[in-house]
PLY file of the C-alpha trace (Angstrom):
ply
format ascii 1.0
element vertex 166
property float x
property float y
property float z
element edge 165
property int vertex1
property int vertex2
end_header
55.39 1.40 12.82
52.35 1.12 15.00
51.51 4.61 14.51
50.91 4.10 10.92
49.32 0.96 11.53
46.28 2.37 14.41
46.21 5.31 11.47
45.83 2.95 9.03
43.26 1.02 10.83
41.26 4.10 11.21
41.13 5.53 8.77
39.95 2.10 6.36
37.41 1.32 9.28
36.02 4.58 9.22
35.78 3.75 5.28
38.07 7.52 4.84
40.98 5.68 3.34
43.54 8.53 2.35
46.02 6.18 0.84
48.86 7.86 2.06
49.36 4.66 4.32
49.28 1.17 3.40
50.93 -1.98 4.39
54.04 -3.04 1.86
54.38 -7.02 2.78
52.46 -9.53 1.68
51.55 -10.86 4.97
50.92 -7.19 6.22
48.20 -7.32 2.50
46.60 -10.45 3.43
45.88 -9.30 7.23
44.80 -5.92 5.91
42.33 -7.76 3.54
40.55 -9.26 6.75
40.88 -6.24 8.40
39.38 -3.98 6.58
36.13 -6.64 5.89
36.13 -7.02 9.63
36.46 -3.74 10.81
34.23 -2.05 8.07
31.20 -3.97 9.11
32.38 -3.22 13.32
32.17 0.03 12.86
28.61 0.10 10.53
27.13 -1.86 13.41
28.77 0.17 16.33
27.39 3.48 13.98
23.84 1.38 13.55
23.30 0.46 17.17
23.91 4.41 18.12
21.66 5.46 15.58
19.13 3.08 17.15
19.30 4.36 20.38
18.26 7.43 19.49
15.77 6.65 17.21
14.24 5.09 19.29
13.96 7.32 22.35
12.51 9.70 19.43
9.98 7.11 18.71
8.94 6.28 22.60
9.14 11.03 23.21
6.41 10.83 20.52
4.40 7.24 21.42
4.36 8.83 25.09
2.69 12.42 23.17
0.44 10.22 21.49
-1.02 8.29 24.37
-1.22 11.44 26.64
-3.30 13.53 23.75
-6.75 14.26 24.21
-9.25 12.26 22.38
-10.29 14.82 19.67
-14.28 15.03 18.25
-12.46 13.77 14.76
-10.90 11.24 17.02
-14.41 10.02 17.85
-15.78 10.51 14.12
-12.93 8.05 12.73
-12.98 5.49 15.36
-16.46 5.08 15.80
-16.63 2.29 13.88
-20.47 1.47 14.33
-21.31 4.94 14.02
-23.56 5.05 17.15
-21.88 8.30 18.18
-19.29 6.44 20.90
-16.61 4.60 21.13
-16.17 1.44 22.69
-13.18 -0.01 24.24
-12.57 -2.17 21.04
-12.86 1.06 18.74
-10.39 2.88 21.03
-7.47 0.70 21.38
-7.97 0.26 17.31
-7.70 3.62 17.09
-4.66 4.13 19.15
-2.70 1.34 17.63
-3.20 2.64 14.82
-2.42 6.16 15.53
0.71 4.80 17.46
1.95 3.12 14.40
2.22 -0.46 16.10
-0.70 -1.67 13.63
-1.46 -1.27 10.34
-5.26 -0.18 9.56
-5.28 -2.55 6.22
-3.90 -5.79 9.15
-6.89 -4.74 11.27
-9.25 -4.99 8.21
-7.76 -8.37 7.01
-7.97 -9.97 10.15
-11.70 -9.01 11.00
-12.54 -10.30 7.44
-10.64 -13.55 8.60
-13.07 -13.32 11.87
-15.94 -12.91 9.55
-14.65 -16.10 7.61
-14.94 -18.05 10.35
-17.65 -16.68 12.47
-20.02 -19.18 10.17
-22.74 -18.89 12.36
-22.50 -14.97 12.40
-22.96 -15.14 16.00
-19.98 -12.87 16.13
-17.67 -15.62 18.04
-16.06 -18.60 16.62
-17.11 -21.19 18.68
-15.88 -25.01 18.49
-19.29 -25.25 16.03
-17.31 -22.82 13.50
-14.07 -24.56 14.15
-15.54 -28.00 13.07
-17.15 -26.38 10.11
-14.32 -24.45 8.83
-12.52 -27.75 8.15
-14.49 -28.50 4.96
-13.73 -25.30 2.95
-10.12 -24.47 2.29
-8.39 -21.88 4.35
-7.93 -17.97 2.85
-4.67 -15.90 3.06
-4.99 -12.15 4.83
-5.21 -9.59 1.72
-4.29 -5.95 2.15
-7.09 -3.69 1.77
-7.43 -0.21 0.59
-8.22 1.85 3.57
-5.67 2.88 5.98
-8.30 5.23 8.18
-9.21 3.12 11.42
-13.10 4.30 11.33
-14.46 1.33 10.05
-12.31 -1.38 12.05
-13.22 -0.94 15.78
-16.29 -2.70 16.85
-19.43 -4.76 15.24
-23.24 -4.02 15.53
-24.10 -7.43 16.36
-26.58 -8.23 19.68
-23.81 -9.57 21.80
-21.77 -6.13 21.24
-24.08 -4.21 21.81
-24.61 -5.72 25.40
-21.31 -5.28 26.13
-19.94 -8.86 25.75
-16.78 -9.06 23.40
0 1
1 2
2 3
3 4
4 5
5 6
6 7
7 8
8 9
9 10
10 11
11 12
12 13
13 14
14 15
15 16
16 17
17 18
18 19
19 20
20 21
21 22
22 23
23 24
24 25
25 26
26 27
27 28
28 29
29 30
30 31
31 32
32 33
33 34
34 35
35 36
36 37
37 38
38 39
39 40
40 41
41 42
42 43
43 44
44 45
45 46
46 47
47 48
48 49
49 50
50 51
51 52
52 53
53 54
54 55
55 56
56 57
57 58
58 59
59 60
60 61
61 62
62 63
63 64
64 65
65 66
66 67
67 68
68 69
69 70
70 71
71 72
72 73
73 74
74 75
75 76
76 77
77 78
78 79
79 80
80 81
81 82
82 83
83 84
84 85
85 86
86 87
87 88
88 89
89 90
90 91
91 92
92 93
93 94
94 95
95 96
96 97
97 98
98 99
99 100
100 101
101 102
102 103
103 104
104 105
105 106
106 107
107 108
108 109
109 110
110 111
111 112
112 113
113 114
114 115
115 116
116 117
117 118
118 119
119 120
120 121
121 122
122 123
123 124
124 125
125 126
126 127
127 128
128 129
129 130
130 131
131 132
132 133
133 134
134 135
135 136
136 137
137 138
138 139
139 140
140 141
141 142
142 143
143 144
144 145
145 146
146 147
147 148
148 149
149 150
150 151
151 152
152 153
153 154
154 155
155 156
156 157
157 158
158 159
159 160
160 161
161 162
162 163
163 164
164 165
């Protein structure tokens, strides 16, 4: 009856499947078939989206710890990416994105060496000058690099840094 059938239902959903119920007809076969496929996958995303939730309050309890630490002397060391014994607002929010875990330290390193690529004048800006001339040589895919420590990714040593201009 429908007892056997809501046990039934369960009990394949949950993927448990005793056996000890199990439809007899053919048409009761060919809607368990869909069933089952249906309600396997229901209740993997129902489990999945829990699972998320807290996952990621975890991840926010321990972004929020992150952000509220105090900036450490090795914090300083690592980050100081022009070693002039500071860090600069470019150094720091390298540092904490990578800390965070919302950037990878090898993305920051490819995409400063794609900067450098097309900074041609090494003015440490791309200006439309660089633009025009970056049409003659062929264009470079990001590589990964090697390094995953954020100490060398923050900031450059060029004149217009150093002033305080980004």
């Amino acid at each position: 009856g429908f007892g056997d059938a809501m046990y039934m239902s369960v009990m394949t959903a949950t993927t448990i499947g005793f056996g000890d119920v199990s439809p007899k007809s053919t048409a009761g076969r060919a809607v368990a078939i869909f069933w089952i496929l249906i309600s396997t996958f229901v209740t993997a995303n129902v489990l999945s989206n829990i699972s998320a939730v807290f996952i990621e309050d975890r991840a926010l309890r321990l972004e929020e710890k992150m952000l509220s630490a105090r900036m450490t002397r090795q914090d300083l060391r690592e980050w100081d990416a022009n070693a002039d014994g500071a860090v600069d607002e470019l150094e720091y929010l390298v540092g904490m994105l990578v800390r965070t875990g919302r950037v990878d330290a090898d993305l920051i390193t490819d995409i400063r060496a794609q900067f450098r690529r097309r900074d041609r004048d090494k003015s440490s800006r791309i200006t439309v000058a660089d633009l025009l001339n970056s049409s003659a040589s062929p264009a470079r895919t990001l590589t990964r690099a090697s390094t995953s420590s954020p100490a060398h990714l923050g900031s450059t040593t060029s004149p217009a840094r150093t002033k305080g201009r980004c």
